[in-house]
N, C-alpha and C positions, 0 to 999 in steps of 0.2 A: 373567351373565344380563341379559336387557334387563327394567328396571323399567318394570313396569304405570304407565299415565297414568290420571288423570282427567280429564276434559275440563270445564274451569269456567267460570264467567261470573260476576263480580262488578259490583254496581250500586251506586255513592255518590249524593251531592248535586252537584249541576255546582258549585254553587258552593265544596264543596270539594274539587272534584279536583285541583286542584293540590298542596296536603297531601297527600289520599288518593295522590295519585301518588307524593311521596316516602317515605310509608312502606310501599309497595308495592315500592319500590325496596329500602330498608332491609329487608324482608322477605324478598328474594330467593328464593321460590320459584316462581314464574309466569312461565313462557313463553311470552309472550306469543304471540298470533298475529300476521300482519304487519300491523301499521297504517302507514298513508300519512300524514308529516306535515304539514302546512301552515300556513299564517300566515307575516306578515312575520317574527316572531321567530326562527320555526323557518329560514326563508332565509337570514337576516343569519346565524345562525350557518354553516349551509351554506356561505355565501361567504366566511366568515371561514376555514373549516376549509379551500377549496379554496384561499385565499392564503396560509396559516401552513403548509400542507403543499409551497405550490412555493417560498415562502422557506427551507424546512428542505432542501431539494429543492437550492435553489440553493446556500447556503452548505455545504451537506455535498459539492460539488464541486469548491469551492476547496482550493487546496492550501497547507497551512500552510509560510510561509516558511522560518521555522527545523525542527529535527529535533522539540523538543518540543513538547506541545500548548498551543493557545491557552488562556488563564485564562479560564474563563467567566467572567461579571457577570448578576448577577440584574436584573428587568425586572418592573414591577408587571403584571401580565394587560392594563391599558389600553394602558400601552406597547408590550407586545410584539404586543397588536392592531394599533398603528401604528406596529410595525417592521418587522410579515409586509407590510406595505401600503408601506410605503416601499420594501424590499428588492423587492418583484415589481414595482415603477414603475419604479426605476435597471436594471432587468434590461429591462424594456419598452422605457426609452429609451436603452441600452448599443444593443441589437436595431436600434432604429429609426436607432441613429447608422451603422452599420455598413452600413445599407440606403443609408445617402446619400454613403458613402463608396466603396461598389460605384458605385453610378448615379453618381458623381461621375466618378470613375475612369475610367471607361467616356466618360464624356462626352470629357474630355481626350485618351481614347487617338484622339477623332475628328482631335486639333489637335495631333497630334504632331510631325506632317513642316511644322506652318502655322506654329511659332512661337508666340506671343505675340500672341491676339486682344482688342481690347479693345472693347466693345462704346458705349461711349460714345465714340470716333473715329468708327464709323461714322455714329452718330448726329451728332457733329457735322458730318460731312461732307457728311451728305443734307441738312442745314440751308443747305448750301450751293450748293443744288441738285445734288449731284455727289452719284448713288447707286454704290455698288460691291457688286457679288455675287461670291461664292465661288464655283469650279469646280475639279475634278478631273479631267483626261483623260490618255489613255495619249500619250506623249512622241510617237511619229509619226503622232495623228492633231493633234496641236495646231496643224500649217499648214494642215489643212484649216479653220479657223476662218474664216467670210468678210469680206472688209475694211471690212464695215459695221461690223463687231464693234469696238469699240475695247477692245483685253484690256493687262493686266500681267501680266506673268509674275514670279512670285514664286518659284518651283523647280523643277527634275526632282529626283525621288530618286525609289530603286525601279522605274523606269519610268514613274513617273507625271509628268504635268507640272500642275501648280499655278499657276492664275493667277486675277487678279482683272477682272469683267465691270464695263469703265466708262460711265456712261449718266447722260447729264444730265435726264432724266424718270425717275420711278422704272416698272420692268419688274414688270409683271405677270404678263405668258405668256413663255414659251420664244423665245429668237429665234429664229427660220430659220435665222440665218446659224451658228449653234452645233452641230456634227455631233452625232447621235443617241448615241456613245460620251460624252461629256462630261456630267458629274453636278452638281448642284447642291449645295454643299455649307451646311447651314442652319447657322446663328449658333448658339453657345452660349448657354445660358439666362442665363449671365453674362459677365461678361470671364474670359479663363483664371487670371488672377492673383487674379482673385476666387474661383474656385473652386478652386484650390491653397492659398489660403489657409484656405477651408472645410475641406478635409479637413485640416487640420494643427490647427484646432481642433476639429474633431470628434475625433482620435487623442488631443489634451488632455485633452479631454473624457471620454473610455473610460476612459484613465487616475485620473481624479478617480474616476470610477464603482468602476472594480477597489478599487482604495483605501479607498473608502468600505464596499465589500461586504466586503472581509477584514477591516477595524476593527468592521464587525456580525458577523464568527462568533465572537466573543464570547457572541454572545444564543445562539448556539445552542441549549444545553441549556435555555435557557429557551424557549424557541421550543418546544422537544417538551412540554416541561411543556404549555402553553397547548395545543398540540395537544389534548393527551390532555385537556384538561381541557373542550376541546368536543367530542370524541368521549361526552364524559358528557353536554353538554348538549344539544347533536343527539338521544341517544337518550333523553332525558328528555322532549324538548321534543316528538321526534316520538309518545312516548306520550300524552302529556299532550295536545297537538293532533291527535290519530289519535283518539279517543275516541270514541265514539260518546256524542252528547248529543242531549240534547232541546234545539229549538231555541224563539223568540219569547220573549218579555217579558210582563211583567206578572205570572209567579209566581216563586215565590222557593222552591219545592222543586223545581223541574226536576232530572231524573234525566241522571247518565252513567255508562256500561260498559261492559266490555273484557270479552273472551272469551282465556283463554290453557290449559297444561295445567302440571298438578301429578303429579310421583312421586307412589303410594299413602302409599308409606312417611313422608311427607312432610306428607300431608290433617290428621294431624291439630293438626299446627304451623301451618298455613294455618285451617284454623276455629279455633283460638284466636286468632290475629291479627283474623280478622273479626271475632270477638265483642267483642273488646276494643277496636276503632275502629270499632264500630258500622255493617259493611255488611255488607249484602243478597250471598248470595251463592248460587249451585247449581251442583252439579257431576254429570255421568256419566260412562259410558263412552264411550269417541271410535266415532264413529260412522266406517260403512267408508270413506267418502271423505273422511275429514280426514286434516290432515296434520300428523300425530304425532311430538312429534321423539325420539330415542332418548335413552337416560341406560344407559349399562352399570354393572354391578354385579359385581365377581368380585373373589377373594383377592390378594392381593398377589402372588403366585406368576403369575397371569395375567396382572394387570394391567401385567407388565412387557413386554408386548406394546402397551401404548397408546403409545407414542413414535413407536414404526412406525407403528401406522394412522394417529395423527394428522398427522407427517409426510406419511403416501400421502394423507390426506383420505378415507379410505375408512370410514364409516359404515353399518353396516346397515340394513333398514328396519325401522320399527315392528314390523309384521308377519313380519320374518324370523327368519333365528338368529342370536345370538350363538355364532361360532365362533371369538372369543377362547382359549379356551384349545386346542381343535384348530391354529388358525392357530399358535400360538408354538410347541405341542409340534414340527409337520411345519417349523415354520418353523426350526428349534434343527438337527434334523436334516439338514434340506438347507443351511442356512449352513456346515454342519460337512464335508457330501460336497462344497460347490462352494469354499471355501473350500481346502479340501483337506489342509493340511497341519498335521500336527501343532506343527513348531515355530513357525509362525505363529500356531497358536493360542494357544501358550504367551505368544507375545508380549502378543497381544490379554489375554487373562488376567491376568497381570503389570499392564499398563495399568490392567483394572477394577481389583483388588484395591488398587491404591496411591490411585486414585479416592475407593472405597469409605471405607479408613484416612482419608485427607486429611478424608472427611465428618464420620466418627466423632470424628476429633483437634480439629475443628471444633464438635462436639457436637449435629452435622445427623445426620439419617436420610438415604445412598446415595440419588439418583434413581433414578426405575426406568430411566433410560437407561446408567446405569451398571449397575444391576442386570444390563440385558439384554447390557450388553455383554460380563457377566464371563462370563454363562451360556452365550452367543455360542462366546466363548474355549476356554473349558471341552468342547463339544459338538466343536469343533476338534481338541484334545489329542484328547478321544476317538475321534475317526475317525483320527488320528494314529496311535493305539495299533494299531487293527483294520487299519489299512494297512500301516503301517509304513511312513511317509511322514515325513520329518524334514529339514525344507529340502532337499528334493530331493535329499538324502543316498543311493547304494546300499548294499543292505545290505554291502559289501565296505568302504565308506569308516565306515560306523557300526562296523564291529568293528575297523578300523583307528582310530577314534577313540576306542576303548574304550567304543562305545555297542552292543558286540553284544548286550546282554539285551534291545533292545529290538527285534528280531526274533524272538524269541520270546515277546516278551507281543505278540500277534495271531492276528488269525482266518485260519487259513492258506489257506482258500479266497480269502479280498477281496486279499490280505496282497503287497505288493511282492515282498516277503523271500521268498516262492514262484512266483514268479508265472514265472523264468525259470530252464533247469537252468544248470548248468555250462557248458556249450557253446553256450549262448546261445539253443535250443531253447525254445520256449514248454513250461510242466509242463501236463498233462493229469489234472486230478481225474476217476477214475473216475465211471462212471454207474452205479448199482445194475442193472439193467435192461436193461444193453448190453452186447456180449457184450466180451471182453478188448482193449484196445487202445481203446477207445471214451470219449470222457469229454469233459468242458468244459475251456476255457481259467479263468484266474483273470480275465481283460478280461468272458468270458461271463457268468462268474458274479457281476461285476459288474453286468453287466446285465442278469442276473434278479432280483437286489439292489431294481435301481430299478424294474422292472415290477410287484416283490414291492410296493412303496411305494406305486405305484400302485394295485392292488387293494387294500390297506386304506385308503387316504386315499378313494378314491373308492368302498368299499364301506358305510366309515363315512357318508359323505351319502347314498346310496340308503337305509342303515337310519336314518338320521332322518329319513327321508322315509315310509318306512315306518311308524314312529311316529305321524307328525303325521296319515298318515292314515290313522289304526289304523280309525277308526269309519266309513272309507267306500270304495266298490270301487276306487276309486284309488288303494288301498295296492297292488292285483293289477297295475294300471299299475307301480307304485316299481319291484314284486317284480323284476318283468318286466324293468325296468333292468337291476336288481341281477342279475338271471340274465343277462344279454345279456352285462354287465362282466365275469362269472368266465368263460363261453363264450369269451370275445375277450381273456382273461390267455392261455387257453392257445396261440391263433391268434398272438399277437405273438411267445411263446415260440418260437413252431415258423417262422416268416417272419423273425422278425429275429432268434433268438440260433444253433437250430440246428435245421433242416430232419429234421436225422439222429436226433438224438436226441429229440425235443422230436415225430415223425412222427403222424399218427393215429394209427396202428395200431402207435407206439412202445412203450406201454404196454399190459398187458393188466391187463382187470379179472375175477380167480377165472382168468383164464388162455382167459378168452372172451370177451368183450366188452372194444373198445377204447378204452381212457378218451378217447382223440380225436373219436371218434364223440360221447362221450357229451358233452364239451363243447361240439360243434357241436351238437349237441340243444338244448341249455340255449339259444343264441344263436336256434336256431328257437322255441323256449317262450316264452323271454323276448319274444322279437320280437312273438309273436300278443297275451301278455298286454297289452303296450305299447301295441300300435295300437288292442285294443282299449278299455282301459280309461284308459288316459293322460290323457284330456282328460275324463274323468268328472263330470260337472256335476249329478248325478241321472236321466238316462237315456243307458243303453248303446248307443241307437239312437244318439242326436243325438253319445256320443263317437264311435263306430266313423266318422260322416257327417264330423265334425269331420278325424277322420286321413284319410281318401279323400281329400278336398278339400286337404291339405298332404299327399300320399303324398311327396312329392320331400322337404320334409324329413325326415317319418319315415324313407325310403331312407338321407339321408343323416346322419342320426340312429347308425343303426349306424356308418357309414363313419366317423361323431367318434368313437367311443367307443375302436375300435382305434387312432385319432391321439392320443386324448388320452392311454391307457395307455401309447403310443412317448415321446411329449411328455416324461416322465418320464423317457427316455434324457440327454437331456440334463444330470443331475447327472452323470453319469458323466462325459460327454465333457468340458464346463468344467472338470470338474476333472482330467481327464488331459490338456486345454491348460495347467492352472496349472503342475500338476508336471511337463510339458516345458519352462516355462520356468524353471523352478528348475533341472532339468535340464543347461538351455544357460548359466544365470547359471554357476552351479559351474564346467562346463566349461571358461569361459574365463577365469576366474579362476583355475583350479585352476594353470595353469605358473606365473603368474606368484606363488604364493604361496612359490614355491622360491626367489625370489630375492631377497635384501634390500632393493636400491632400490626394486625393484618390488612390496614387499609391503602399502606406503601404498594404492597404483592397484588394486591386486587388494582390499584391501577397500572401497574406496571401491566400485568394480565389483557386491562384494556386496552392500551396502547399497542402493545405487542400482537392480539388477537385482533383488531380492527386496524392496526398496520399493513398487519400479513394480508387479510382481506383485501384492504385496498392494493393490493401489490398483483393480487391474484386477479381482480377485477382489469388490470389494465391489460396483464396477459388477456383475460377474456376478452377484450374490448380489442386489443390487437390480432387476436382468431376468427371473433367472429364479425362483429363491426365491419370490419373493412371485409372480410369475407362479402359481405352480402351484398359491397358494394361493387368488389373488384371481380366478383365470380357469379351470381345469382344475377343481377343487375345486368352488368358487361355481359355476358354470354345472351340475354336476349336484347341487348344494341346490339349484340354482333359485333363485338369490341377484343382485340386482341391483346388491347396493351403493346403494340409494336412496336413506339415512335422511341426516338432519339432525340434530347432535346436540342434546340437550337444555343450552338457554343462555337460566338466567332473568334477566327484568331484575333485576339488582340491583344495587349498588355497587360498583364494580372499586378 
């Protein structure tokens, strides 16, 4: 269940709110609302956390020389303030060396074909009134150059020719005599040997850097300490300066206070705390636009579904349901159909139970992740059972393996072990209602299986919908659903399982009236109830105005409702892709387990093929599974997933 909030406000002395704050803390029941922190204090820490976070950052992507791990060394908190600060400097200027080794690099690749420039020749030579420019032109425009020009030629390669422009005043403009193909080639920002030499201390230099970074992941573990330990004071510091105070001088009872929200169950450990540090405090009911964070409350038995949502991040709102325990029951059963197989479950099972032991041998109480995973397991064997599903086993090879009893503990409708004759024929389960020869496949009945899932998973949200608005005409909108959803069971039945069987006028009711009819009724009931009452606010005018105005979704309102009962097809088919690949695994292991060299290959083969399987089934099981629970389900509660969990300040 979601526990009731109070909505409170507590008021101290400013001058002790720094105390009042840590025993507020030490308190831990107040959560708080958002405060904005501020102050230099509150920054420095800020900037401290975003340097200690890209030094843990850095050094956790180095890679340890040898195979074992480095020996941490401890680091007093000041230190390792001024090692997160030194580590992201040597990373800054490792970066910055590497930027002048490109641009270096780059520079040279201009003076490749020129040799060895050195920029103090030049200089000297223009001292001698004797200036020389650099030129590039293609090798047959170089005689076009005109005999003003006084040039050296210093190379062809590539086709290019290379010379140098000689001019006893220094050249400012272009000369005439120089064809429009020929380029100016500009001086290095140094002489080449001087910038070959730069990069060769710059590559020294990285090297000192690397060296010095791997001799610091050492501090690592002390690094995360320091982390976490201003994650404590960021969120202290941002209370403590997020307060609301009273501001000027001159009095010495000036007031500060925070507004947060407290569990019921919880009020009255919270008013003895005030009474005993002497503050002012009041509390209500949260009003409709606050934002209330959740705290769930349910047995052990449920709560073994919080590893899921809290992995999904998935929270209700204040104001919604708790379907905690709806979600793990439909979620047990669908991990069990998409998973599919029995002896995989067994595996899974085996896994938790040795989990579970290890806890106990420890003298821990089993996590609920363990809990869920035996349950998991467990729900598996069981659909194992009812299918007769066994590593993709036929039932020929299960009684060849001396496991024939276990085609007979199943439900011989869902059941493998019936599902095909002798002759390879699909079996035909009679129809009560049809005449001789007439019946379902075991795949169909299947998939009345999952539509069956469907009309209670989504008839249970229409009746708590129902409930919630027992006391207003909006419950005739729910009703209205709920009649539209058992109308549109029978419509899916007769469109996707069987036309013939499943017809209007397939059933008779007293041998007059055709149950087909009568469920297209209920879709036209439902439908009028719906539009008009649906959006129910206190007058029936303003709902009916309300659906007009959205007719196109109401329209297509019904058109989900059939999608979303198909939707539910889906356990079936995942899990008849899983068990064709169990199927194909066997197959192609199956020759080579006759022969002794090859009998290593053939189970590596199974392992490998029924690993990957299983690996694929849990992706499946994390698309669809929760799918049907957090989208198909939710969207008819009328469920957002809004909420924020409940997280007081207190001491971590």
């Amino acid at each position: 269940m979601i526990v009731q909030m109070k909505k409170v406000s507590l008021v101290v002395l400013d001058r002790e709110r720094e105390e009042s704050c840590k025993k507020l803390r030490k308190m831990g029941l107040v959560h708080l609302q958002a405060l904005e922190g501020k102050g230099e204090k509150f920054n420095a820490f800020k900037e401290s956390f975003s340097e200690t976070s890209k030094a843990i950052s850095i050094l956790s992507e180095i890679k340890s020389k040898k195979k074992e791990a480095v020996k941490q060394e401890k680091l007093s908190y000041d230190d390792a303030k001024q090692m997160a600060k030194e580590i992201v400097s040597l990373t800054e200027k490792k970066k910055s060396l590497f930027d002048s080794i490109n641009q270096d690099t780059q520079e040279l690749s201009r003076f490749t074909d020129w040799g060895s420039v050195s920029i103090d020749d030049f200089t000297f030579i223009a001292s001698k009134n004797i200036y020389l420019y650099m030129y590039e032109i293609p090798q047959d425009k170089y005689s076009l150059i005109g005999e003003d020009c006084k040039t050296i030629l210093v190379n062809n390669t590539g086709k290019i020719a290379r010379f140098l422009l000689l001019s006893e005043t220094e050249v400012l403009d272009r000369p005439k005599d120089i064809p429009a193909e020929a380029y100016s080639v500009p001086l290095p920002r140094d002489s080449t040997n001087k910038i070959l030499s730069d990069i060769r201390n710059a590559k020294i230099n990285i090297t000192k850097i690397d060296n010095k970074l791997y001799e610091s992941k050492k501090y690592l573990s002390t690094l995360k300490d320091y982390k976490k330990l201003l994650e404590k004071d960021i969120e202290f510091e941002g209370v403590y300066s997020g307060m609301e105070h009273e501001e000027g001088e001159g009095e010495s009872e000036k007031l500060a206070w925070v507004t947060g929200f407290v569990p019921v169950d919880s009020m009255k450990k919270f008013e003895e705390a005030c009474k005993a540090n002497e503050w002012a405090y009041v509390y209500s009911d949260p009003e409709e636009d606050d934002e209330v964070p959740t705290k769930l409350k349910n047995n052990k038995l449920v709560s073994l579904i919080y590893p899921l949502t809290d992995f999904l991040g998935t929270v209700p709102g204040y104001r919604e349901y708790d379907i905690s325990g709806w979600f793990l029951l439909f979620f047990v059963v669908f991990f069990g159909m998409i998973f599919g197989d029995g002896g995989y479950g067994l595996l899974v099972t085996v896994a938790g139970l040795i989990l579970i032991l290890k806890s106990l041998f420890k003298g821990k109480a089993p996590s609920a992740l363990v809990g869920l995973l035996t349950l998991l397991g467990l729900s598996t064997v069981g659909w194992g059972f009812v299918t007769c599903t066994w590593f993709g086993l036929t039932p020929e090879q299960l009684e060849k393996f001396g496991l024939g009893f276990l085609t007979k503990i199943t439900v011989p409708v869902l059941s493998n072990a019936y599902a095909t004759a002798a002759d390879g024929t699909k079996t035909l389960w009679s129809v009560p209602w049809m005449e001789s020869g007439k019946g379902l496949t075991t795949d169909q009945n299947m998939q009345i299986f999952c539509f069956s899932l469907a009309l209670l998973q989504l008839s249970i949200a229409h009746l708590k919908g129902i409930g919630r608005y027992i006391k207003s005409l909006k419950v005739l909108g729910e009703l209205g659903s709920l009649l539209q959803l058992w109308g549109m069971f029978y419509i899916v039945l007769m469109l996707v399982v069987s036309g013939e069987v499943f017809a209007l006028d397939a059933i008779m009711v007293g041998g007059v009236v055709p149950i087909g009819f009568i469920f297209a009724a209920l879709i036209g009931i439902g439908f009028v109830l719906s539009f008009i009452f649906s959006n129910y606010e206190g007058s029936v005018k303003e709902s009916v105005l309300t659906s007009v105005k959205g007719i196109i979704s109401v329209l297509l309102g019904v058109v989900n409702v059939f999608s979303d009962i198909v939707s539910y097809i889906r356990l079936w088919a995942v899990g008849l892709a899983g068990a064709a690949i169990s199927n194909t695994v066997n197959s192609m292991a199956g020759p080579l387990l006759g022969h002794a060299i090859l009998f290593l290959a053939a189970v590596l083969l199974l392992c490998f093929g029924h690993g990957l399987n299983m690996i694929l089934n849990v992706l499946s099981v994390v698309v669809h599974g929760v799918r049907l629970n957090t989208l198909e389900f939710s969207t008819h509660l009328g469920m957002s997933w809004s909420g924020f969990k409940y997280e007081p300040f207190r001491e971590k």
